[in-house]
C-alpha positions in Angstrom: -18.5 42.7 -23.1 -17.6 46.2 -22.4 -14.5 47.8 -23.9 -13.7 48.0 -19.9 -14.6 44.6 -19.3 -10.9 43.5 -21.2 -7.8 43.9 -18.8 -4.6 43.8 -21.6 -1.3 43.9 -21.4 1.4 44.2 -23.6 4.9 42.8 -24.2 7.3 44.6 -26.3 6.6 48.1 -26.1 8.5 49.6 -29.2 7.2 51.9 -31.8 4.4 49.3 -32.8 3.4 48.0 -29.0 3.5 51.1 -27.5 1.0 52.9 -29.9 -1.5 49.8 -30.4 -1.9 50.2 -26.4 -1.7 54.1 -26.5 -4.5 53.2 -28.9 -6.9 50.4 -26.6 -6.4 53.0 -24.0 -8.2 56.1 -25.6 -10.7 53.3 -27.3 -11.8 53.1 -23.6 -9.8 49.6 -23.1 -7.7 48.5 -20.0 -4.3 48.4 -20.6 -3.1 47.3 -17.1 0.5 46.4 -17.6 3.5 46.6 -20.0 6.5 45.0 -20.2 9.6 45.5 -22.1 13.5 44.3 -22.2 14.1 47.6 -22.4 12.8 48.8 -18.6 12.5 52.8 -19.2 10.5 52.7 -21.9 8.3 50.3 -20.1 8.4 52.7 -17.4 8.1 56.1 -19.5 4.7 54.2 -21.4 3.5 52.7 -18.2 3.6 56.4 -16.7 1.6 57.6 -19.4 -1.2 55.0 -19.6 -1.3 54.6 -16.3 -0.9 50.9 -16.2 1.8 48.5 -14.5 5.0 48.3 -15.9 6.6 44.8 -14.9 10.2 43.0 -15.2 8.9 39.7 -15.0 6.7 38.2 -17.7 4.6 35.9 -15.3 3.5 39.2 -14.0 1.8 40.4 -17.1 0.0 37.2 -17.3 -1.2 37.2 -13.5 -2.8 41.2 -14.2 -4.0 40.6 -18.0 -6.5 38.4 -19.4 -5.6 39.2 -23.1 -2.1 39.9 -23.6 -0.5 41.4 -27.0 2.5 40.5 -27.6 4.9 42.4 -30.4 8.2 41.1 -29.7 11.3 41.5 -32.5 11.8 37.6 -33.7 11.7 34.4 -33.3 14.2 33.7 -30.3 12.3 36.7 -28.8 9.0 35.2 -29.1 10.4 31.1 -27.7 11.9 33.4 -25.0 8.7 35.0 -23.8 6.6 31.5 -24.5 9.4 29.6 -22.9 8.0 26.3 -21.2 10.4 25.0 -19.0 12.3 29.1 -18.1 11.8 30.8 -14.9 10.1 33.1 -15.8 7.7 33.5 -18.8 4.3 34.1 -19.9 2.7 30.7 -19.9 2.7 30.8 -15.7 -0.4 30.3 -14.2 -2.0 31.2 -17.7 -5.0 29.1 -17.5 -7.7 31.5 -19.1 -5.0 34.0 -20.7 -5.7 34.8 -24.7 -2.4 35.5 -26.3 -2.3 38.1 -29.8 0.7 37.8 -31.3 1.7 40.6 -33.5 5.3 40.4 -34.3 6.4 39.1 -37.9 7.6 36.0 -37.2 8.2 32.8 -38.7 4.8 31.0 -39.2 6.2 27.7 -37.6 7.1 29.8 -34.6 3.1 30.7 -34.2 2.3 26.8 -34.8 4.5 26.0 -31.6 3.5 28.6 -29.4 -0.7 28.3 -29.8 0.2 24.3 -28.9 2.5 25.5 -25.7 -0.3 27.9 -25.0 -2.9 25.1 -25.2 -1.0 23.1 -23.1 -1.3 25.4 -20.1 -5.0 26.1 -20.9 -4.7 29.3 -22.7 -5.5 30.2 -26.2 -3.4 32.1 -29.1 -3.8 34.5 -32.1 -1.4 35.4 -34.6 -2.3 38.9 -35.6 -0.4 39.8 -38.4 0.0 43.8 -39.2 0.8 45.0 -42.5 0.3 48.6 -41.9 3.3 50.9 -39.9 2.9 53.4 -36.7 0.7 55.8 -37.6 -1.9 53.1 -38.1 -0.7 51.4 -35.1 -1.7 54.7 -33.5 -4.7 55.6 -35.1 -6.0 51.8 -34.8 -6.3 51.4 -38.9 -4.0 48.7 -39.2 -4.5 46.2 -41.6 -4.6 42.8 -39.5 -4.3 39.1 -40.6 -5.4 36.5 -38.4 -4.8 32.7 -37.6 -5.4 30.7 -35.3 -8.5 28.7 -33.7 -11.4 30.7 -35.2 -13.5 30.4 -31.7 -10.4 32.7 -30.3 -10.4 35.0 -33.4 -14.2 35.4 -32.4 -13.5 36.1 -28.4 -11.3 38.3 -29.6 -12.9 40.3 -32.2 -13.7 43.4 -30.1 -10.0 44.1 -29.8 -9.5 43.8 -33.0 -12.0 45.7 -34.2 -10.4 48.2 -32.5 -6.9 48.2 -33.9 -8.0 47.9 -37.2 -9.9 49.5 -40.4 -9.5 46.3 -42.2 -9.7 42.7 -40.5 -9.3 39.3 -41.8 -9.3 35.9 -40.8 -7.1 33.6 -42.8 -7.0 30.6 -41.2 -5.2 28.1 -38.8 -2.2 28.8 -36.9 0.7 29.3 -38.9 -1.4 30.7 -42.1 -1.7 34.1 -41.5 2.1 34.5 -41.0 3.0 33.2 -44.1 0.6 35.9 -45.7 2.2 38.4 -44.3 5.6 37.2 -44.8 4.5 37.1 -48.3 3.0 40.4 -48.5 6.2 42.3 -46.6 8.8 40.5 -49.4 6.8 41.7 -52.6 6.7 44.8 -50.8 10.6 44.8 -50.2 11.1 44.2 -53.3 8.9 46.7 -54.8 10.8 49.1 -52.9 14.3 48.0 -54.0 13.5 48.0 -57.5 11.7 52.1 -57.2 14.9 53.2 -55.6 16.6 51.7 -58.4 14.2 53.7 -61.0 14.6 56.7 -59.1 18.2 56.5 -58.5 18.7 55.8 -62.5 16.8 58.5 -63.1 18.5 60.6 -60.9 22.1 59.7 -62.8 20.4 60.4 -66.3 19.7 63.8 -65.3 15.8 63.6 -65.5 13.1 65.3 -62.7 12.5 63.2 -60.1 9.3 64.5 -59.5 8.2 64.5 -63.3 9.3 60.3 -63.0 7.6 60.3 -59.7 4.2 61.6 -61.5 5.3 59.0 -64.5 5.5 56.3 -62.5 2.1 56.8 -61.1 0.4 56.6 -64.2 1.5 53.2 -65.7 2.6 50.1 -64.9 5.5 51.5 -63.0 2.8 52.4 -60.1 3.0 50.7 -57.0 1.7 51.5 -53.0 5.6 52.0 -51.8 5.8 54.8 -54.5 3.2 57.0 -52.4 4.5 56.0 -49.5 8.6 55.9 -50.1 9.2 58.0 -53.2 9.6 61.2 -52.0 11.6 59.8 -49.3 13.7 58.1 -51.5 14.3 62.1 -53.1 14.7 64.0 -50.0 16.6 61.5 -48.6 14.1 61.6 -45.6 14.8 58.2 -44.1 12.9 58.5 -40.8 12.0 55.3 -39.7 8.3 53.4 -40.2 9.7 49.9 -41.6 13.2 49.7 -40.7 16.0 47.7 -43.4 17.1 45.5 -40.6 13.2 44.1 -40.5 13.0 44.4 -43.9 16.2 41.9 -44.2 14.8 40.1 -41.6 10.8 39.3 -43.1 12.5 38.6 -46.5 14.6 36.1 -44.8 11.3 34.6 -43.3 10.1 34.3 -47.0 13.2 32.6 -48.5 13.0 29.8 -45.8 9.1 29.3 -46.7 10.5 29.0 -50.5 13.0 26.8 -49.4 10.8 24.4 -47.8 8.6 24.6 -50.9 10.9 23.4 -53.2 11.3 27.0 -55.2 13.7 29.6 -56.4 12.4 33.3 -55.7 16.2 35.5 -57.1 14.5 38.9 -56.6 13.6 38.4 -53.0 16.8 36.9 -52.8 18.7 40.0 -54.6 16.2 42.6 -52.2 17.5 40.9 -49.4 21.2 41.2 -50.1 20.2 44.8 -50.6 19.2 45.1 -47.1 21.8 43.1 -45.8 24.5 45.7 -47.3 22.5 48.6 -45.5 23.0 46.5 -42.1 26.6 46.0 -42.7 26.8 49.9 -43.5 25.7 50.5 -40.5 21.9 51.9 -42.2 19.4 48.8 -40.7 18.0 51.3 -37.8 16.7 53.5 -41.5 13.4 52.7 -42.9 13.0 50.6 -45.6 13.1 53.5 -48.1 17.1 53.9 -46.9 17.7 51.7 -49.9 18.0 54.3 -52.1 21.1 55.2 -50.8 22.5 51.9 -52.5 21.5 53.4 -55.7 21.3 57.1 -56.1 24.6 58.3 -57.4 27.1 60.3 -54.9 25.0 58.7 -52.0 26.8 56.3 -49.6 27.5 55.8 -45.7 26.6 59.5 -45.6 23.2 59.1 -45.1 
């Protein structure tokens, strides 16, 4: 099929949703309606793209075919694939193919590709590990699970949000990748704010450690992407702390049904819990330096 041949819509239109479907719509893709909790912003986007913007969820499904869905948890998501509400996106969706972006709980993805069967419509966990620039510029780095027949229907959507796709497996698989990949990642941010922020108390160059860091084992993707943040203090949010707290969290209950003890996931996570209870979750990720650096606090 044609790029044009695909009529999308999209629920949840925050930084992520918004861009993937600024990002269909210049790759010559119909985005025909967006929906949001948050009606303006649906509105403002809608506007922009000019697509639909909706207050009822059934109403996405009755103008979309595939629907992406980037939603903020788990309650969000059972909301949205609610089988017995009013109003939700499993009416009349006979046909309908569901991507589901959002990092949730891979149990949650399990559930909702059986309710989605069940009304004669298929779903695909789509798991990003990449922020909103990629979002934007349609490099994101995606995981899939689900039925590998709808990965394959799919795939030209896909293709188009990403530089680097992958297939993982059945429902369910894919998220736990993902919730994997985002805890050794929180952690491997905790612990560079915590080399930087010592540093920073010892009275040595940040920038020298920086370069330092780079060169041996002390390396790590988070310190090209976070370090100088972490310096500058320039906290402007890609990954916030409250969805860092929050994907860790989804980690720890995969370890606890696994029978095993994981301390630094657990220690990052308190980390990003004290942010949320200062009042920092809305920072990105790389706010966690201001639990560490010396003179650094609420001030943020």
């Amino acid at each position: 099929m044609a790029n044009t041949d695909y009529k999308i819509g999209v629920v949840g239109v925050g930084r992520m949703g918004a861009n993937i479907a600024r990002h269909l719509k210049d790759d010559g893709f119909q985005v025909v309606v967006v929906y949001d909790v948050a009606t303006e912003r649906a509105k403002e986007l809608a506007s922009e793209l000019g697509a639909t913007a909706t207050d009822t969820l059934a109403q996405v499904t009755a103008l979309a075919d595939y629907i992406i869905t980037v939603v903020t948890d788990d309650n969000a998501m059972r909301q949205v694939f609610s089988d017995d509400a009013e109003d939700s996106l499993l009416k009349n969706a006979s046909g309908t193919v569901f991507i589901n972006c959002a990092t949730i709980s891979p149990q949650v993805h399990v559930d909702v590709e059986a309710l989605a069967a069940k009304h004669g419509a298929e779903s695909l966990e789509g798991c990003m590990a990449s922020s909103i620039t990629q979002a934007r510029e349609g490099t994101l780095y995606l995981m899939c699970g689900g039925k590998k027949e709808t990965f394959d229907k799919t795939r030209a959507i896909l293709d188009s949000m990403s530089v680097s796709l992958r297939y993982i497996g059945e429902a369910g698989k894919a998220a736990q990748v993902k919730a994997l990949v985002n805890m050794v990642m929180n952690i491997n941010t905790a612990g560079l704010a915590e080399g930087l922020g010592l540093g920073a108390a010892l009275g040595l160059d940040l920038e020298m450690l920086q370069e330092v860091f780079s060169q041996t084992g002390a390396n790590s993707r988070v310190l090209e992407t976070d370090g100088e943040d972490m310096q500058i203090r320039d906290h402007e949010c890609y990954f916030s702390a409250a969805h860092a707290s929050k994907d860790s969290g989804i980690a720890l209950d995969l370890a606890d049904e696994a029978g095993i003890s994981l301390p630094l996931a657990q220690a990052t996570k308190d980390q990003y819990d004290r942010m949320i209870d200062l009042g920092l979750g809305e920072l990105d990720k790389s706010g966690v330096a201001e639990l560490t650096f010396p003179g650094r606090g609420k001030d943020a």
